[in-house]
Backbone as a chain_set.jsonl record, in Angstrom:
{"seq": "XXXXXXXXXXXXXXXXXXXXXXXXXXXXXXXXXXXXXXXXXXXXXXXXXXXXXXXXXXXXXXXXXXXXXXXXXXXXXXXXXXXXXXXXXXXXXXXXXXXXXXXXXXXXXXXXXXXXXXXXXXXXXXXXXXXXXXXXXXXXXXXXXXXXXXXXX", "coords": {"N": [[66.865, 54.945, -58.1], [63.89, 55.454, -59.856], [61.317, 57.561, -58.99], [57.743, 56.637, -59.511], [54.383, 57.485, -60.515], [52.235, 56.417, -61.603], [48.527, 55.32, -63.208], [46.285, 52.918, -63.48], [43.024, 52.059, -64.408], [39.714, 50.036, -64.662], [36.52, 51.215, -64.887], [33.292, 52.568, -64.043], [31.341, 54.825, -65.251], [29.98, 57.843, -62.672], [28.318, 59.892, -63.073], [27.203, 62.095, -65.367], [29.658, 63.869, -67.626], [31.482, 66.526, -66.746], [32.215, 69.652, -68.961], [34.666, 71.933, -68.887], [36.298, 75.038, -69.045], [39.431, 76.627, -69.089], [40.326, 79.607, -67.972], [42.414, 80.595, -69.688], [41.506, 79.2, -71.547], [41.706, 76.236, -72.063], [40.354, 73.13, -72.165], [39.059, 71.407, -69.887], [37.857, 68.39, -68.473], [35.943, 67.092, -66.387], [35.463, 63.819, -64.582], [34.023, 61.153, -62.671], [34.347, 57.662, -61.275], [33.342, 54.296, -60.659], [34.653, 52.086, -59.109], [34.741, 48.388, -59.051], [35.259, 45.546, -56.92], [35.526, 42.13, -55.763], [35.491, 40.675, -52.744], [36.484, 38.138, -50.61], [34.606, 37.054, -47.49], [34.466, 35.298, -44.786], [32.16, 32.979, -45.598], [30.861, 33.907, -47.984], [31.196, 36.175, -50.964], [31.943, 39.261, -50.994], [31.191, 42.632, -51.892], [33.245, 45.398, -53.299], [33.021, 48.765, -53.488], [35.235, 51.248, -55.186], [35.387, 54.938, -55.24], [36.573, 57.364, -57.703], [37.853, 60.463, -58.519], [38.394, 61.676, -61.935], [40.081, 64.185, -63.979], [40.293, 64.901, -67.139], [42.089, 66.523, -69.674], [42.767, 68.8, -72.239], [42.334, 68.599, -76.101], [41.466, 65.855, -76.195], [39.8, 65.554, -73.896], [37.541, 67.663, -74.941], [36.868, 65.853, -77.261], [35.676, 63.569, -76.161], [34.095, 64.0, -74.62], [31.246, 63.922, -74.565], [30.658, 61.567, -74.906], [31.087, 60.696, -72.645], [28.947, 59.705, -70.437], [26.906, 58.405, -67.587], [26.746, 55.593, -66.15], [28.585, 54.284, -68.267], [31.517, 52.283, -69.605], [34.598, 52.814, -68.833], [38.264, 52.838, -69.54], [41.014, 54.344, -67.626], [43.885, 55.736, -68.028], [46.427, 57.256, -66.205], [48.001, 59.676, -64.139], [48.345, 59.942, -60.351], [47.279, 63.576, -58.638], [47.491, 65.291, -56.132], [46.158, 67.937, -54.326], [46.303, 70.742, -52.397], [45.285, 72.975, -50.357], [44.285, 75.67, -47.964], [41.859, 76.814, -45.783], [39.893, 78.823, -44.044], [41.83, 78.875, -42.09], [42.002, 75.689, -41.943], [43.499, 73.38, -43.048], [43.46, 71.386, -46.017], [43.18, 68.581, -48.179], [43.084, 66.956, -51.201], [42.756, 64.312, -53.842], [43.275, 63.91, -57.056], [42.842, 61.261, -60.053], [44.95, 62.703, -63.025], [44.109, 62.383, -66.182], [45.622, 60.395, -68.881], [44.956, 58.983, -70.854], [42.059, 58.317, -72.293], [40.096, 55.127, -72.505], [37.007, 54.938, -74.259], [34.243, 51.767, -73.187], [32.436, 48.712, -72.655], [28.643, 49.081, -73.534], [27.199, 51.968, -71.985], [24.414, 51.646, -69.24], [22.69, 52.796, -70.063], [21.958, 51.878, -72.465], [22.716, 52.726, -74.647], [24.405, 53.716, -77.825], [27.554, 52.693, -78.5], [30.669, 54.766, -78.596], [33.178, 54.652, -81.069], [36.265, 54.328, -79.848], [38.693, 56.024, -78.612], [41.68, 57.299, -79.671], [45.507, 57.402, -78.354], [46.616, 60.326, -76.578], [48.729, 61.539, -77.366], [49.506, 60.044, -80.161], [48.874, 60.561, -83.55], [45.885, 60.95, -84.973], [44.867, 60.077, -87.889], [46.956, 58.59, -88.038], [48.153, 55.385, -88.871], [47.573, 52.474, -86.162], [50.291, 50.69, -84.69], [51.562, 47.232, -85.47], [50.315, 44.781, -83.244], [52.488, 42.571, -82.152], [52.012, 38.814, -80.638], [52.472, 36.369, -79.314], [51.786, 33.133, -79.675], [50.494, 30.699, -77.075], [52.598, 27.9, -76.524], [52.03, 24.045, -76.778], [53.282, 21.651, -74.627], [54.838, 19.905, -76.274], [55.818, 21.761, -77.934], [54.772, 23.277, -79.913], [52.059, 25.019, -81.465], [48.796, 25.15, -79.566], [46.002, 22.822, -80.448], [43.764, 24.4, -81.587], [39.653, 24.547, -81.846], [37.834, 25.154, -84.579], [35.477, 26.52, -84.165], [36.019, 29.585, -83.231], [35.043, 32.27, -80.933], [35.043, 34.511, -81.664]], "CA": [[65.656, 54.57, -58.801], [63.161, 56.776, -59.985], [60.134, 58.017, -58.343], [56.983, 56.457, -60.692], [53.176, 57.296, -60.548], [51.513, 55.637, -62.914], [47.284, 54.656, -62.1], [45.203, 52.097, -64.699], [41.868, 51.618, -64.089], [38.578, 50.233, -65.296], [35.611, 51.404, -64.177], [31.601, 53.153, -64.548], [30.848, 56.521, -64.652], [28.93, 57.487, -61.366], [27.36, 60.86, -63.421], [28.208, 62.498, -66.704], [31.063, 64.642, -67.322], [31.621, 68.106, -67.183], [33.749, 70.616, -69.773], [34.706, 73.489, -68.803], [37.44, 75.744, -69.699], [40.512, 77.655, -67.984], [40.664, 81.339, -68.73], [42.876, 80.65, -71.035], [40.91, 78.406, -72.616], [42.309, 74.65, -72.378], [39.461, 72.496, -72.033], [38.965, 70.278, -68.579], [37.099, 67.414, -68.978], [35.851, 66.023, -65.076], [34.179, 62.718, -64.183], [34.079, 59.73, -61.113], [34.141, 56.278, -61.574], [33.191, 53.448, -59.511], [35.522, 50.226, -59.319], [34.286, 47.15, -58.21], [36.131, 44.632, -55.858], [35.489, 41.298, -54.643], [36.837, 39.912, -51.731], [35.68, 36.683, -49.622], [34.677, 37.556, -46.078], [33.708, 34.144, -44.67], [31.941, 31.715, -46.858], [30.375, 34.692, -49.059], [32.051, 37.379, -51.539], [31.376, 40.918, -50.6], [31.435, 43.626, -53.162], [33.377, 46.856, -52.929], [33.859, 49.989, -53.915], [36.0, 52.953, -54.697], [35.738, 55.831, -56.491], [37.613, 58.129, -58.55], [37.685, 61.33, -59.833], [39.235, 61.844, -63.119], [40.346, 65.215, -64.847], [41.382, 65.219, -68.679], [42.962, 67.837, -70.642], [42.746, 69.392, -73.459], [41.539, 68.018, -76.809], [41.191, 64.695, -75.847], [38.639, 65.449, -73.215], [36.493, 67.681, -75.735], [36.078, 65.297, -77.718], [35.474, 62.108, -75.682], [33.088, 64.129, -73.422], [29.566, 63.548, -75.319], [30.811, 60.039, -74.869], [31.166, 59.595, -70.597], [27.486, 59.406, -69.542], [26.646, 58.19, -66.77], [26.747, 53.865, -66.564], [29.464, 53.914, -69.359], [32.339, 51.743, -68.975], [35.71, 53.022, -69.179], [39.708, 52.416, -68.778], [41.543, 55.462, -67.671], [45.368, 55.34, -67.53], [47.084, 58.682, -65.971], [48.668, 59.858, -63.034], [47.57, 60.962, -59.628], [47.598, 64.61, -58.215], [47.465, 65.916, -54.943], [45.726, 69.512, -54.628], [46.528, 70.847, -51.084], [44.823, 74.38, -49.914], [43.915, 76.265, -46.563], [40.441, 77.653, -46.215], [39.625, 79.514, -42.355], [42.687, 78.355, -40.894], [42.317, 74.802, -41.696], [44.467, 72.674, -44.082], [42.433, 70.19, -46.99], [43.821, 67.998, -49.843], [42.34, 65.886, -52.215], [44.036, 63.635, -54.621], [42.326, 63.322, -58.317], [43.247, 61.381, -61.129], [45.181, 63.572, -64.141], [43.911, 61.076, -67.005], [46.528, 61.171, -70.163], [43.922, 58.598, -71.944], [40.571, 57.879, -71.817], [39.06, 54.328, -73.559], [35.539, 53.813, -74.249], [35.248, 49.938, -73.123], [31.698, 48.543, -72.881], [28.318, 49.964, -73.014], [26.449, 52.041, -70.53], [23.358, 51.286, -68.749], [21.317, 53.428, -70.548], [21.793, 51.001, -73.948], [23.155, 53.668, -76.002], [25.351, 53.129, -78.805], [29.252, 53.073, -78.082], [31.651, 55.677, -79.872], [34.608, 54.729, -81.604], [37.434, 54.143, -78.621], [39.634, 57.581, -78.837], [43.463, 56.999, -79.895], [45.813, 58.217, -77.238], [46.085, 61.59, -76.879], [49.691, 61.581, -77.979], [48.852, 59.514, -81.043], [47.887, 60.938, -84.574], [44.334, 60.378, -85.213], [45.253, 59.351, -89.286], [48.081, 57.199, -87.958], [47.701, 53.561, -88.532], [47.982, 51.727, -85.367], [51.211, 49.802, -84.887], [50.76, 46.044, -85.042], [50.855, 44.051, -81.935], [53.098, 41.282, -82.037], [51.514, 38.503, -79.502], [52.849, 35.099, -79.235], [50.587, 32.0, -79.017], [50.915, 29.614, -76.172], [52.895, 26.421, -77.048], [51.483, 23.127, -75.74], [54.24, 20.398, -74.279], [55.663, 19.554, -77.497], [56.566, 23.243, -78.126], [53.623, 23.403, -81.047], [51.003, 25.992, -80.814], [48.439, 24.38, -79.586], [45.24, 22.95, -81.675], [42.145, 25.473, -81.61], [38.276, 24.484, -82.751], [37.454, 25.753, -85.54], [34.358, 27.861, -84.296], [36.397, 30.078, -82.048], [34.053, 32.998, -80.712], [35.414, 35.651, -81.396]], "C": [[64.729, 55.785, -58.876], [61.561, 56.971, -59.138], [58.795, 57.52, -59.74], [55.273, 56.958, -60.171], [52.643, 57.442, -61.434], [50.068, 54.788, -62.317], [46.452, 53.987, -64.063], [44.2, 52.143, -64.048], [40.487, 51.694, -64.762], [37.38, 50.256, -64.156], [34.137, 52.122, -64.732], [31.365, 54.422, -64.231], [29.849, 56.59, -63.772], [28.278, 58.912, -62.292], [28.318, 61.152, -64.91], [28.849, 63.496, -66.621], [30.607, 65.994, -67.554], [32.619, 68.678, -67.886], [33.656, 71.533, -69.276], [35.911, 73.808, -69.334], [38.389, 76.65, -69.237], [39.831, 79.013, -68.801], [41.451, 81.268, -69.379], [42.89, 79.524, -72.434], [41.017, 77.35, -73.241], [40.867, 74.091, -71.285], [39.763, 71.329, -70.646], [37.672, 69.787, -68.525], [36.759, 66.892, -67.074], [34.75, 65.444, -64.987], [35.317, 61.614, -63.262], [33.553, 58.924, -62.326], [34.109, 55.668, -60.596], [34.011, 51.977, -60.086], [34.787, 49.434, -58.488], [35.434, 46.274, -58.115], [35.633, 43.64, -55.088], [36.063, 40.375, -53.642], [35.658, 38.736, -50.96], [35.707, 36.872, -48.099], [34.013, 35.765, -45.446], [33.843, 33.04, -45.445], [31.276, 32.314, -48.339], [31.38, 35.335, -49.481], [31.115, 38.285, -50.836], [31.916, 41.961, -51.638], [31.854, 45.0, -52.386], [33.443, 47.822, -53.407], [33.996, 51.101, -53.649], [35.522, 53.89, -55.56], [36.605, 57.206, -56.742], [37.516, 58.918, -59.071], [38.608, 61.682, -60.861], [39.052, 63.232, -63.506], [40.792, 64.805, -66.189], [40.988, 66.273, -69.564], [42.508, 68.062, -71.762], [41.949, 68.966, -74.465], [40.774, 66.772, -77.08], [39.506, 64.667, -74.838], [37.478, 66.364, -73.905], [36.134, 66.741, -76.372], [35.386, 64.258, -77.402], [34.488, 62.546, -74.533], [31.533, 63.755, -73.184], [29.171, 62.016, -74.893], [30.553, 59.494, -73.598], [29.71, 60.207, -70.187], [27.552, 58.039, -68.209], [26.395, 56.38, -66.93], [27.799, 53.451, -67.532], [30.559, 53.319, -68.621], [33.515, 52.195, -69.514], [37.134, 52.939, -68.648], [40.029, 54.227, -68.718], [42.896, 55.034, -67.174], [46.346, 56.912, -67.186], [47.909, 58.433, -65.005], [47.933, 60.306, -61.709], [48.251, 62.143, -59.011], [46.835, 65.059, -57.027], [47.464, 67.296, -55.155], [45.589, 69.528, -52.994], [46.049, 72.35, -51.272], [44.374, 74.476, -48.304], [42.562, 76.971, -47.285], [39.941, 77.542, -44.35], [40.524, 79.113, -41.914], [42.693, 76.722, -40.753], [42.899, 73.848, -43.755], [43.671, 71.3, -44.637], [43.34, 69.496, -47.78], [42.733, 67.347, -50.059], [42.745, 65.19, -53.487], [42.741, 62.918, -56.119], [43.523, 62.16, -59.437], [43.585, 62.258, -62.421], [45.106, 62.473, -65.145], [45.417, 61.494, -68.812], [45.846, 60.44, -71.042], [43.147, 57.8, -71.783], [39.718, 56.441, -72.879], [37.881, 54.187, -72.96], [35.678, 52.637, -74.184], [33.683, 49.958, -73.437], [29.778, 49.83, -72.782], [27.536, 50.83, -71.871], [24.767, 51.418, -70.068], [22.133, 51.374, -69.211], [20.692, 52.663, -72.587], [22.053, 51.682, -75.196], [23.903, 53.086, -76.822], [26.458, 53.539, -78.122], [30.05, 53.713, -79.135], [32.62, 54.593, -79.896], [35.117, 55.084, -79.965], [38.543, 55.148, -79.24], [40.932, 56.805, -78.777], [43.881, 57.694, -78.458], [45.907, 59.507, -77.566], [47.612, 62.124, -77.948], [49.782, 60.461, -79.476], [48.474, 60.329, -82.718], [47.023, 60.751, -84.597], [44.354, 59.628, -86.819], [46.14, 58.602, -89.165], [47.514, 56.13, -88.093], [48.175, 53.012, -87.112], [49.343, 50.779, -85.999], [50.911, 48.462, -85.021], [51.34, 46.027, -84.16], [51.505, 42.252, -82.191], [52.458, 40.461, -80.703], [52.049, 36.575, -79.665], [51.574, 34.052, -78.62], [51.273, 31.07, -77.997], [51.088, 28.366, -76.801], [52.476, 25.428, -75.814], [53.335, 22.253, -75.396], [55.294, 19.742, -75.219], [56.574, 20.607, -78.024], [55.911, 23.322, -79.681], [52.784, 23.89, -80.902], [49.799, 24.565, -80.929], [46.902, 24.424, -80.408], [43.974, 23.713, -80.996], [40.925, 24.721, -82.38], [38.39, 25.358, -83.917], [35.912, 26.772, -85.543], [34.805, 28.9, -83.095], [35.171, 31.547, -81.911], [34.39, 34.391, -80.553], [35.876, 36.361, -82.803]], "O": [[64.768, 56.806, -58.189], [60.94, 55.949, -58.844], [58.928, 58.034, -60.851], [55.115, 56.531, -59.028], [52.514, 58.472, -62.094], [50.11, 53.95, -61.416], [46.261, 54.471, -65.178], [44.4, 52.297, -62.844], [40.005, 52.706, -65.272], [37.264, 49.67, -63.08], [33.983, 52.157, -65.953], [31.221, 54.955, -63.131], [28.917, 55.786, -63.789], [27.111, 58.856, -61.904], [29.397, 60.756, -65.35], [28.754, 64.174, -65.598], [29.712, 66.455, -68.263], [33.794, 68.401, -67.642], [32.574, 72.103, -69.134], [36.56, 73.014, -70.014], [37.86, 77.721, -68.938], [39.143, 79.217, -69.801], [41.366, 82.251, -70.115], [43.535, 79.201, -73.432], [40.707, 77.144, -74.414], [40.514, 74.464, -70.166], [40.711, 70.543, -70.641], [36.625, 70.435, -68.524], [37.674, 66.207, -66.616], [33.596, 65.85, -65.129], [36.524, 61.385, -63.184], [32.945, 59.07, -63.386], [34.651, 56.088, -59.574], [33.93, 51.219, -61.053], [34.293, 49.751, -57.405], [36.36, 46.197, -58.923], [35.278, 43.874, -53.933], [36.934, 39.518, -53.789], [34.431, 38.675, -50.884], [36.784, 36.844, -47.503], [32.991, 35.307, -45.957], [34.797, 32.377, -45.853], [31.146, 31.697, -49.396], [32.429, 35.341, -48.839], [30.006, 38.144, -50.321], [33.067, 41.951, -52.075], [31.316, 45.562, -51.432], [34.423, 47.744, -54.148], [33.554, 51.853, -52.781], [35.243, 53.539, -56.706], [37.168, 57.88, -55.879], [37.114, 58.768, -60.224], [39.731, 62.017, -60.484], [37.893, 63.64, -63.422], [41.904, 64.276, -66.199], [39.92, 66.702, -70.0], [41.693, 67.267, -72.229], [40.771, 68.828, -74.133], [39.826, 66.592, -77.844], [38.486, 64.009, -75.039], [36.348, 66.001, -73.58], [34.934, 66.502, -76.238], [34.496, 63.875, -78.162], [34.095, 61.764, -73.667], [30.877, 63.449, -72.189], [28.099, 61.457, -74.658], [30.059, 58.404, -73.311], [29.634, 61.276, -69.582], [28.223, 57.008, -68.173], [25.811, 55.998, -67.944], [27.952, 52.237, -67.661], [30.76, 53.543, -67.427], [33.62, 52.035, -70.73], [37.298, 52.962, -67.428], [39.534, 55.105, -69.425], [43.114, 54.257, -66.245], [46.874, 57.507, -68.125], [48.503, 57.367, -64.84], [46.938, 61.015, -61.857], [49.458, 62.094, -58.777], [45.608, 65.161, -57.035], [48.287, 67.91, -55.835], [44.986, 68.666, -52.355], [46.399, 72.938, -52.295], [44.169, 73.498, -47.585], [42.257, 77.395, -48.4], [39.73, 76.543, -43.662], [40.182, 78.725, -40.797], [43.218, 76.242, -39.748], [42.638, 73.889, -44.957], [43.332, 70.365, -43.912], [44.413, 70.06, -47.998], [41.722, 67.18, -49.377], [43.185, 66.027, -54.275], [41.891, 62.029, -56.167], [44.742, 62.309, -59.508], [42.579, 62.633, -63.023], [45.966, 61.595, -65.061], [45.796, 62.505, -69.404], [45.874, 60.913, -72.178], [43.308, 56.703, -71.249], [38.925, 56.694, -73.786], [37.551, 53.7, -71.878], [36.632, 52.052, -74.698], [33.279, 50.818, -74.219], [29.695, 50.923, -72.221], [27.288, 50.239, -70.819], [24.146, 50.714, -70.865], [21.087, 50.737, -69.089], [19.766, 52.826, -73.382], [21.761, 51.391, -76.356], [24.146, 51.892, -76.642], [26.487, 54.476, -77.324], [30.119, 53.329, -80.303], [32.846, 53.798, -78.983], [34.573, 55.824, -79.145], [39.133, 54.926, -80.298], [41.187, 55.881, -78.005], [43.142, 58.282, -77.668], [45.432, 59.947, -78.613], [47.573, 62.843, -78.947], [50.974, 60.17, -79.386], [47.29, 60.663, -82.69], [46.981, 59.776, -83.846], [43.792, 58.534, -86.877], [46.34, 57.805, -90.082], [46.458, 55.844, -87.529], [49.386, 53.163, -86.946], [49.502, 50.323, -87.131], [49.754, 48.275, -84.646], [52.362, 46.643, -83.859], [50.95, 41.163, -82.34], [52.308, 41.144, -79.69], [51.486, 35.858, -80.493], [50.813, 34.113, -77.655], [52.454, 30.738, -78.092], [50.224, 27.764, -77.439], [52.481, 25.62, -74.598], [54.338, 22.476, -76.075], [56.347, 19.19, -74.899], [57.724, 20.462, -78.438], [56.711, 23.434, -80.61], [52.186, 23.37, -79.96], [49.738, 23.59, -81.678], [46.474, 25.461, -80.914], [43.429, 23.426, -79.93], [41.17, 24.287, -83.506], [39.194, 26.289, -83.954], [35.418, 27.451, -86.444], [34.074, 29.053, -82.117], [34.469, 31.758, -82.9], [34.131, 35.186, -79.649], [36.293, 37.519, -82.802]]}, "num_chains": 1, "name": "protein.A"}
């Protein structure tokens, strides 16, 4: 079997992002996110969280950078990477998210407007989306079942 790491996650930007740029001039995009988690301790929930720092690449993260302010809500689906170094004789890591694509989801805190949700990065940008085939749930009879007529959406 194969070895997989593969990380989803939605979450809130804890600050806004930074670009910078290698020396040879491929764009790195970094920002944290905070997940929330509730669990039942008792007779109450208790809220948790983690957070996350994300890297993304190249053209994807120029352009989607204007976009991650601080309160924004977003999915990130990548991989994670382990960065191991020595510094005086003692041994560090730290394990980021490498994002391969970044959606805008809802918006942030600050009540801004929301961009356009970036294609993947592998993606055309003039491509048409594929459709999504999605099957409706059949009721008991094996007949989709009946819907209102003011659905909300």
């Amino acid at each position: 079997m194969a070895d997989v790491n593969h990380v989803i996650l939605i979450g809130r930007l804890t600050r806004d992002a930074e670009l910078k740029y290698t020396a040879g001039g491929v764009a790195c995009c970094k920002f944290s996110i905070a997940v929330n988690k509730s669990r039942k301790q008792g007779e109450s929930w208790v809220k948790e969280t983690s957070f996350f720092d994300i890297v993304l690449w190249g053209k994807q993260g120029e352009s989607v950078n204007q976009y991650l302010v601080k309160g924004k809500q977003v999915a990130v689906e990548g991989e994670l990477h382990q960065s191991r170094w020595e510094k005086n004789g003692q041994n560090f890591s730290r394990v980021d998210i490498n994002a391969h694509n970044v959606q805008l989801l809802g918006g942030g805190t600050t009540g801004q407007e929301s961009a356009p949700t970036q294609a993947p990065a592998y993606q055309k940008r003039d491509a048409a989306p594929e459709p999504v085939e999605q099957e409706l749930p059949l009721s008991d009879d094996g007949n989709p079942p009946d819907f209102p007529d003011d659905i909300p959406f």
